[in-house]
C-alpha positions in Angstrom: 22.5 14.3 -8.5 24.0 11.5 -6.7 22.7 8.1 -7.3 23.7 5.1 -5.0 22.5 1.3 -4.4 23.3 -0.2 -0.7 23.1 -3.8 -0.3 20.7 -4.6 2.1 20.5 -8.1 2.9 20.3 -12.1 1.2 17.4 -11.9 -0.5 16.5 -15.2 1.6 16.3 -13.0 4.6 13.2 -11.6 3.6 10.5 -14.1 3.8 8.1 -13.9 1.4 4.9 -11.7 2.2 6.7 -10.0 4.8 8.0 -6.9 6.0 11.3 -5.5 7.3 12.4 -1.9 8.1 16.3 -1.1 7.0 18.3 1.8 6.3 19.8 3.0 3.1 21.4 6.5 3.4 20.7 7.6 6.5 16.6 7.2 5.6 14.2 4.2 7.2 13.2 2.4 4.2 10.4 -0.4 4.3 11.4 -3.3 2.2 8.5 -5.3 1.6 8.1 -9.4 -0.6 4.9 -9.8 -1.7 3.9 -12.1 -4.8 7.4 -12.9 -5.8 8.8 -9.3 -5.9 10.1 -6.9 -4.1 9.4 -2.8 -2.9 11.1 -0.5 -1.1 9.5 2.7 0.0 9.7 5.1 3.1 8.9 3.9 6.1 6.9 6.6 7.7 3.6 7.6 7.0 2.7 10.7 4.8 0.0 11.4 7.1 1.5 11.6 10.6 4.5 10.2 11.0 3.7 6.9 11.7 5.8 3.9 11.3 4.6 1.5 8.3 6.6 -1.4 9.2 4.6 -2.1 12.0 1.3 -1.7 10.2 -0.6 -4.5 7.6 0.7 -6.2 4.6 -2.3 -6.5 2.3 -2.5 -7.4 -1.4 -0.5 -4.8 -3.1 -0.4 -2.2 -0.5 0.7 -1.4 2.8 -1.8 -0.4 5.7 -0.8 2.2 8.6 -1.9 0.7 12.1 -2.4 4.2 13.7 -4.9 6.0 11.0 -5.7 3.4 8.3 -4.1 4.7 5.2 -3.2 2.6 2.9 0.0 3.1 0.4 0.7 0.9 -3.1 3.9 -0.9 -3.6 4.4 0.1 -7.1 3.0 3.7 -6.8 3.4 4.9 -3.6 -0.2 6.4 -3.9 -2.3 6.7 -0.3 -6.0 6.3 0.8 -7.4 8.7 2.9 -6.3 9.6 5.7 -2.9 10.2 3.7 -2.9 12.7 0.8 0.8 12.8 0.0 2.3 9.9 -2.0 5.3 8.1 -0.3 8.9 8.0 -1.9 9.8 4.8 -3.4 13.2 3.4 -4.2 14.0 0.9 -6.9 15.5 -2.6 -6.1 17.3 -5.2 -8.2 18.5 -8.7 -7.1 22.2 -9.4 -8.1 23.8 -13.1 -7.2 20.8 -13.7 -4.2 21.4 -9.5 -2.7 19.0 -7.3 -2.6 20.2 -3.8 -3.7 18.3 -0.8 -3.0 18.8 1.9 -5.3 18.9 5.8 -4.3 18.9 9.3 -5.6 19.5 12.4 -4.2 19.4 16.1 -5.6 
């Protein structure tokens, strides 16, 4: 298993209940700061394909514009129309970076 971390930005570069798509190993990852904190999960909807950054921010969740599902931050778990959970990567911040951290098999 390979496990990585790719810096992706100053953590001031992310303002705060926002949204930004970046990549980390060749995959579109959504980084999202809400409440202080932030997630990083797939970018692309479970459900059809569809691109998440350019969907809602709402408390705790992320919204897709196309269909309506809606993901969680912390557990990558859907709402109808969605059934498949999205992948979600762990972040730390080190000396104001944002890291994402990745595995692969």
């Amino acid at each position: 298993m390979i496990v990585g971390q790719v810096d992706v930005g100053a953590t001031a570069d992310f303002a705060a209940e926002s949204m930004a798509s970046v990549e980390v190993n060749g995959r579109e990852v959504l980084i999202v700061h809400q409440g202080g904190e932030f997630f990083a999960l797939e970018d692309r909807c479970t459900h059809d394909n569809g691109i998440l950054h350019d969907g809602e921010l709402l408390g705790g969740a992320v919204k897709c514009e196309r269909h309506g599902a809606r993901f969680d931050l912390r557990t990558g778990r859907p709402t109808l129309p969605a059934v498949k959970k999205l992948r979600l990567y762990r972040t730390e911040v080190v000396d104001g970076r944002l890291l994402v951290i990745y595995q692969e098999a």
